[in-house]
Steps between C-alpha positions, in 0.01 A plus 500: 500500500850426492482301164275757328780779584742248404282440156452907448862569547579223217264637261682863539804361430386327207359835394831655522702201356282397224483846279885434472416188244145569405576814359799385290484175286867369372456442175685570183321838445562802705690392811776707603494699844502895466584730754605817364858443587533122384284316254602092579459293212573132657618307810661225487628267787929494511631129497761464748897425413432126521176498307312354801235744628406867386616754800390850369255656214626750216303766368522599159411859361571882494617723742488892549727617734678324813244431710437231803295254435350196760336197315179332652492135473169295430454151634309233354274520806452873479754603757730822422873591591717840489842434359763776356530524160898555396531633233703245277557612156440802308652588129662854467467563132403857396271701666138328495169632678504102585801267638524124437571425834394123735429486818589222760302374832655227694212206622510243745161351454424298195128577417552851428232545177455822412764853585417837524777800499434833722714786591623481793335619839103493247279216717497190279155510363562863347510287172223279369801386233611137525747262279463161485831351594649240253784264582713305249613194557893351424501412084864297512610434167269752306540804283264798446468818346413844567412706236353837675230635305234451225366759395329758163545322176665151539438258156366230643713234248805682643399381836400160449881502351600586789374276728468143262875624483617510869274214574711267230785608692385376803341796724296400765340784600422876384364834641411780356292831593237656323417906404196527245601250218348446143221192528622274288862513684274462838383214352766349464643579827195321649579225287858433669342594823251182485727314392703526850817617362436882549411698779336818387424821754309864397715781599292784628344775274580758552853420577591669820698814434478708211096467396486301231282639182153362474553423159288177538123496495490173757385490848824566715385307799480146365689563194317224303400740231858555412574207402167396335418870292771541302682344190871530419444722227242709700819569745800564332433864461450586869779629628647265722703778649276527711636211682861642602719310352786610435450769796637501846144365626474239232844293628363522835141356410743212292707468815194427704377221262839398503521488905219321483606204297815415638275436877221351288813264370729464775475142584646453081809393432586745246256811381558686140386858441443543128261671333249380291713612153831284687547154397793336766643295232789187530691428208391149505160550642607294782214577807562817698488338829718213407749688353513726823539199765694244312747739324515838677469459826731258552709754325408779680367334810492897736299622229202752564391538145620472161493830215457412177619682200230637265466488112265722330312382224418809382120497308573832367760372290229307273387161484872250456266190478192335432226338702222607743736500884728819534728215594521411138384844332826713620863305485691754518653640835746727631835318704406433834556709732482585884263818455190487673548203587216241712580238820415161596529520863502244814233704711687386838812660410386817424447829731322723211468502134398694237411534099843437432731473814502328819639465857673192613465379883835476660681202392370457131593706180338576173622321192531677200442246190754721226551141315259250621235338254206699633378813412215721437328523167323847505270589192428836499500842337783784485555632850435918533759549698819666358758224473236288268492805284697317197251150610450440077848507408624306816654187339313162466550146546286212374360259807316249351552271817109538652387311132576160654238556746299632239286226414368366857470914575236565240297175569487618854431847416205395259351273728472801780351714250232212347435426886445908563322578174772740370665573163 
């Protein structure tokens, strides 16, 4: 008798634990935690000072509001824990619907597996929601990149650019997150993805927030048909508006993705955030991460992060050279300058960062790079705002320098879009 209560009472508890993970698979599609009040977009276990063991979980995502929040932890053998959730992080610009904000629960057991975040005082199972919880590992020695989002009406040759670029120069590693995206730039993404070098995750659609317009005709839970239904000439007349950027909401959903890298690369050495038009270029090509250790940190050896100047290569201007790369195509820039500028950080000396800025932990100082070799190449249009309002009479200076990479650049580029079946 005793065993078959002792057999029931198992069972029930099973049927209480198991909807938790049953009824939410982590995958790539459709796996962010909504509430009403937060919508968490990724855990991800916290390394400790001396790299040796992960001692609490951050959550990634949107916040309405100031409310208390309590995190249930999942273990590997299906055992749950209450924790408080303090809230860690949480960006103040304009005023949003929707907060970037992150979320941190300290743990003391190391099979935690999956997290759930409730408000505080609702019973833990008032949320069949789960994450999966991921934990990096230390990467000494290694560089990566951030760039945020990829999204609308990227040219797929522009991308593979992009990437054949950094990877000459030596990056390891590369995330980016994904809003409905033209199928042939998806492609390639996928490309880069099997390849190992990129990790790749769907941001939720609708964003939280603001409703996003359903302007697309694909199936919003999966979001397969996004990427599968529609050309790059079948979207560049939907307007991508629609996707809040630039609006208060819109920095905070590029905040979130940006939150989200630098835990997804915290074990790096150094992490860039550039966008996929923002080539981090050294006069001599030398490799990013080489350059860093062997010449600027023993230079600057309490350095957080490094800004680098930008100069626009401004397409509107007209083609300046020849070719098929916009490395090649446009040669002429503006001086560089420190507007807008982008970071490479060291993720263990920071407390916060953002688009442009960041926060240095106690002890360590940002270095501004006003006459270093490195800087940002940016190809892009005119800016709308007012100071760009005289961009085409801005004067111009020939850079010609990216035409000694020129040759092993297009072989690379070619042999991405042969592989991919792209003109």
């Amino acid at each position: 008798m005793r065993n078959r209560i002792k057999t029931i009472t198992l069972t029930l508890a099973l049927l209480v634990t198991l909807p938790l993970f049953c009824n939410y698979s982590p995958i790539i599609f459709d796996y962010y935690i909504h509430t009403g009040r937060m919508y968490a977009y990724s855990a991800i276990g916290k390394l400790n000072g001396n790299w040796t063991k992960h001692d609490s979980i951050v959550i990634t995502g949107w916040c309405r509001g100031y409310d208390l929040f309590n995190c249930i932890l999942f273990t590997s053998d299906q055992q749950h824990a209450r924790v408080k959730a303090k809230r860690w992080r949480q960006y103040s610009n304009g005023w949003p619907k929707m907060y970037a904000c992150q979320f941190i629960c300290k743990i003391t057991k190391k099979n935690i597996t999956h997290i759930s975040i409730v408000k505080d005082g609702a019973p833990h199972n008032s949320t069949l929601q789960v994450l999966k919880v991921t934990y990096p590992t230390r990467q000494q020695d290694k560089l990566a990149v951030c760039s945020k989002m990829a999204y609308g009406t990227e040219k797929p040759i522009k991308l593979i650019e992009w990437f054949e670029y950094n990877l000459l120069m030596g990056v390891d590693k590369f995330i980016t997150l994904v809003q409905p995206l033209n199928r042939d730039a998806f492609k390639v993404l996928k490309y880069y993805q099997q390849k190992g070098v990129l990790e790749m995750g769907i941001f939720p659609a609708p964003l939280p927030g603001e409703a996003t317009a359903d302007n697309l005709d694909c199936k919003i839970k999966d979001r397969k048909e996004c990427f599968t239904n529609y050309s790059y000439d079948e979207m560049k007349d939907i307007p991508w508006t629609v996707f809040r950027r630039p609006s208060p909401q819109g920095f905070h959903d590029q905040q979130v993705a940006l939150y989200h890298c630098i835990e997804t690369l915290q074990g790096y050495d150094f992490v860039a955030n550039v966008d996929f038009d923002e080539f981090i270029v050294h006069s001599q090509f030398k490799q990013f991460k080489d350059y860093l250790k062997n010449n600027l940190m023993p230079r600057y050896p309490t350095a957080a992060g490094f800004t680098l100047n930008h100069s626009y290569f401004i397409t509107d201007w007209g083609v300046s050279g020849d070719g098929f790369l916009q490395m090649s195509r446009f040669v002429k820039r503006l001086d560089p300058r420190l507007l807008n500028y982008k970071n490479i950080v060291i993720p263990s000396r920071i407390d916060d960062i953002t688009t442009h800025n960041l926060e240095e932990k106690l002890g360590y100082r940002r270095v501004y790079l006003k006459s270093h070799d490195m800087v940002v190449h940016h190809y892009r249009t005119c800016p709308t705002v007012g100071y760009w309002k005289d961009c085409l009479n801005f004067p111009k200076y020939k850079d010609s320098k990216m035409n000694s990479i020129r040759p092993e650049m297009e072989a690379r580029v070619l042999r991405v879009l042969k592989k991919l079946g792209l003109k």
